[in-house]
C-alpha positions as YAML, in Angstrom:
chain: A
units: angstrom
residues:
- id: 1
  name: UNK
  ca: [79.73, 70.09, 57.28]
- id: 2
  name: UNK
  ca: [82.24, 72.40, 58.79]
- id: 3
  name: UNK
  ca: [83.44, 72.30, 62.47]
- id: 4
  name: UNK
  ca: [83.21, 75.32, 64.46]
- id: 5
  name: UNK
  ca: [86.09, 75.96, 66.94]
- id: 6
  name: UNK
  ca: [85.27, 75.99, 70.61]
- id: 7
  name: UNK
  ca: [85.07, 79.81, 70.88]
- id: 8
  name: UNK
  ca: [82.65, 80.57, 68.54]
- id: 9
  name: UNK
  ca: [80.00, 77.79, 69.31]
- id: 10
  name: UNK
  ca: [76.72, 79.25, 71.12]
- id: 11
  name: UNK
  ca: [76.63, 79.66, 75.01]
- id: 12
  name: UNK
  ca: [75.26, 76.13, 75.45]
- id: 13
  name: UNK
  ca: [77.82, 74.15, 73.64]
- id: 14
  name: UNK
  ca: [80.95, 75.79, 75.54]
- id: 15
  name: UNK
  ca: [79.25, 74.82, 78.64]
- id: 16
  name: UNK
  ca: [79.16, 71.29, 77.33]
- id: 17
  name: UNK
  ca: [82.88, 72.17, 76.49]
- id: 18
  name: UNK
  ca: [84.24, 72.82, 79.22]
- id: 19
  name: UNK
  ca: [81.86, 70.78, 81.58]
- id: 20
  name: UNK
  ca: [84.51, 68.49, 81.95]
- id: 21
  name: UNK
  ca: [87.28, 70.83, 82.73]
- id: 22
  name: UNK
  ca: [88.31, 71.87, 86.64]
- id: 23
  name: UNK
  ca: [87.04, 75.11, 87.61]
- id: 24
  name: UNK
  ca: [90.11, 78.06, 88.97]
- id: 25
  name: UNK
  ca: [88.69, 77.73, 92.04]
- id: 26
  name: UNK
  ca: [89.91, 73.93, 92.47]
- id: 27
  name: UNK
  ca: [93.52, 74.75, 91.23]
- id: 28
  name: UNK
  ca: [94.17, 78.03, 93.54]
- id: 29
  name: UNK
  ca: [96.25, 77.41, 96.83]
- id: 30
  name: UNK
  ca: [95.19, 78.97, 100.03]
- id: 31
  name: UNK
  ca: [96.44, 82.32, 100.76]
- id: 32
  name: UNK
  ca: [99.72, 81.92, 103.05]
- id: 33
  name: UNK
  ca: [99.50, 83.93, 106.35]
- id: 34
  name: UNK
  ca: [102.21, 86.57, 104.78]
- id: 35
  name: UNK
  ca: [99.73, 87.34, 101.52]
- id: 36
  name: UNK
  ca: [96.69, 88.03, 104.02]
- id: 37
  name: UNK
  ca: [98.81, 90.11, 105.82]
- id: 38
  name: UNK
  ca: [99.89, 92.25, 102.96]
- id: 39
  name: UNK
  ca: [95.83, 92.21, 102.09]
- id: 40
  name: UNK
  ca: [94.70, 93.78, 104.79]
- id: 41
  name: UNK
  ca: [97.59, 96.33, 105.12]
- id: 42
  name: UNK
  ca: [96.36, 97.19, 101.40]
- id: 43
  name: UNK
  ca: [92.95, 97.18, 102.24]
- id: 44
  name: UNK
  ca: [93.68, 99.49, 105.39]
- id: 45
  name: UNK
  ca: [95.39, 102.07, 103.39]
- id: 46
  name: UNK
  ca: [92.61, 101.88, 100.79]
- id: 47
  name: UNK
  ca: [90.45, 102.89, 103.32]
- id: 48
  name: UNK
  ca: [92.55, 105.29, 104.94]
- id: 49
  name: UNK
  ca: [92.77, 107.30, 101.72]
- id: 50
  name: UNK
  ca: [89.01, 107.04, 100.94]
- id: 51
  name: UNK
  ca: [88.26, 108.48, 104.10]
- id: 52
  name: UNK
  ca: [90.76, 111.21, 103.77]
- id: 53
  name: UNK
  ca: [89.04, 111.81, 100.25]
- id: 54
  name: UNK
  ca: [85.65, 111.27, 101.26]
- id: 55
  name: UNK
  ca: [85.93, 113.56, 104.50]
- id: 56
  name: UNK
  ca: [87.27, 116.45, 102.37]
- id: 57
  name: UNK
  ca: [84.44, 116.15, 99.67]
- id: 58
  name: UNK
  ca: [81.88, 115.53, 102.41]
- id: 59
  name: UNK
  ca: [82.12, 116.80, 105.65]
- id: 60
  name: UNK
  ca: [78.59, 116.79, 106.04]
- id: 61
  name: UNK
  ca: [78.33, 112.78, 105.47]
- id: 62
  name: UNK
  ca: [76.79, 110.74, 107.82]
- id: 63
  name: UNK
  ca: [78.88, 107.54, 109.32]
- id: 64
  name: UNK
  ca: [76.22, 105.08, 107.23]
- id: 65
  name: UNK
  ca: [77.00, 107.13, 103.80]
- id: 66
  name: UNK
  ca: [80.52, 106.84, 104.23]
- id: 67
  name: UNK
  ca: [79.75, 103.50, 104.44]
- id: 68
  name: UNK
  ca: [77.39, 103.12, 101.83]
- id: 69
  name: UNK
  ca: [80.06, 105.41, 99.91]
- id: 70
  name: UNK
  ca: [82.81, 102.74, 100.48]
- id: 71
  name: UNK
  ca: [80.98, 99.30, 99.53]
- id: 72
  name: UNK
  ca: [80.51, 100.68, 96.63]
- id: 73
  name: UNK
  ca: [84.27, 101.34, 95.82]
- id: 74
  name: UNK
  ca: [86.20, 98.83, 98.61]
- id: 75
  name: UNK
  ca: [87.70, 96.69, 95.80]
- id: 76
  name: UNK
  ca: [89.39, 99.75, 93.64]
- id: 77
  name: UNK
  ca: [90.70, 101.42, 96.99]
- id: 78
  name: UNK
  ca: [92.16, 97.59, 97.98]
- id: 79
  name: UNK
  ca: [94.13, 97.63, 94.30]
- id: 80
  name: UNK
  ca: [95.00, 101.74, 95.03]
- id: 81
  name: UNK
  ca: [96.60, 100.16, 98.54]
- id: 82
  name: UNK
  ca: [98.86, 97.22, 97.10]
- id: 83
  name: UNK
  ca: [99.90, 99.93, 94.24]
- id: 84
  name: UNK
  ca: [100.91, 102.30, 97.21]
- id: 85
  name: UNK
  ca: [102.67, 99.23, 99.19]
- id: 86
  name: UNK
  ca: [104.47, 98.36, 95.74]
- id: 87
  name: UNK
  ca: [105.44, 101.68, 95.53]
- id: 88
  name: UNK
  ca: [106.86, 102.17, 98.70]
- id: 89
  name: UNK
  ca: [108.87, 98.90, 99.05]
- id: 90
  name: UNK
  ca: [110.47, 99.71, 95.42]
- id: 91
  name: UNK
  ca: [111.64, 103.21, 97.31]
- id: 92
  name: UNK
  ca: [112.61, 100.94, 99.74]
- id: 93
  name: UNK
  ca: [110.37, 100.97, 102.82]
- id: 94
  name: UNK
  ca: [108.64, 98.39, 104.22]
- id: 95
  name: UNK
  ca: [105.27, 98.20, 106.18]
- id: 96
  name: UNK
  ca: [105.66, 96.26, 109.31]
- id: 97
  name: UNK
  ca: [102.40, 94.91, 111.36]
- id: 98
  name: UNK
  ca: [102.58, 95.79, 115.39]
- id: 99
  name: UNK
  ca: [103.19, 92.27, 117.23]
- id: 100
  name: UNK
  ca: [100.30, 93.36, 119.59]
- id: 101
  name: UNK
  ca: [97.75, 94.19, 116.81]
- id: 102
  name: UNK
  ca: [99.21, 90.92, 114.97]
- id: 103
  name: UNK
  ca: [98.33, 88.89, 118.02]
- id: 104
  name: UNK
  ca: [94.82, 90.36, 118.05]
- id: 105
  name: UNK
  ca: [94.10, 89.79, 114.70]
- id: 106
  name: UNK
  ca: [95.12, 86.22, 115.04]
- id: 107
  name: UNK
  ca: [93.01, 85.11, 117.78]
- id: 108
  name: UNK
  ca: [90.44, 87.40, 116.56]
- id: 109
  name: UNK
  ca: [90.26, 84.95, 113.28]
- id: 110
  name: UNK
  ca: [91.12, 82.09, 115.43]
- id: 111
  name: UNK
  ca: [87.80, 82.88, 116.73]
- id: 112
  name: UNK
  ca: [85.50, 83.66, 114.13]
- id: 113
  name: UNK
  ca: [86.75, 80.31, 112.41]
- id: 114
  name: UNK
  ca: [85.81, 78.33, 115.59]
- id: 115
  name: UNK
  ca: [82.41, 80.14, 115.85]
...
């Protein structure tokens, strides 16, 4: 009787496989307060460049299809946004947040955690 390797068993045996084994999840670290930073400055400029895109190939669009429009494409703009911010910090510029919108957004998530 031969022994099939891990990767080629049907669906139900490499569940059983790797029932045992910790999940990604489990193993990631929390996002430090510098990484969401830099995720939300990406997912800004994402935006900012959909709407520049969207406006120009739709002036007609309502407010709800732009945002239909977006949900459907959020995640690719987010990755177009840390490519930019890459981009611009290897020509050597740097995106700074404004202390007064960095204050807001703090006790604005200060808030919805306590809620």
């Amino acid at each position: 009787m031969a022994v099939r390797a891990a990767w080629c068993r049907p669906a139900a045996s490499r569940r059983e496989f790797h029932q045992g084994q910790s999940s990604m999840e489990e193993t990631k670290a929390p996002l430090t307060e510098e990484q969401k930073m830099r995720r939300r400055a990406a997912r800004d400029l994402g935006r900012a460049l959909f709407r520049a895109d969207f406006d120009t190939a739709n002036p007609e669009a309502t407010a709800q299809e732009r945002k239909a429009a977006y949900k459907d494409v959020s995640r690719q703009q987010t990755k177009l946004g840390m490519r930019m911010m890459r981009r611009l910090e290897q020509s050597g510029f740097k995106l700074v947040p404004d202390p007064e919108a960095l204050a807001r957004m703090t006790e604005a998530s200060a808030e919805a955690t306590a809620a």
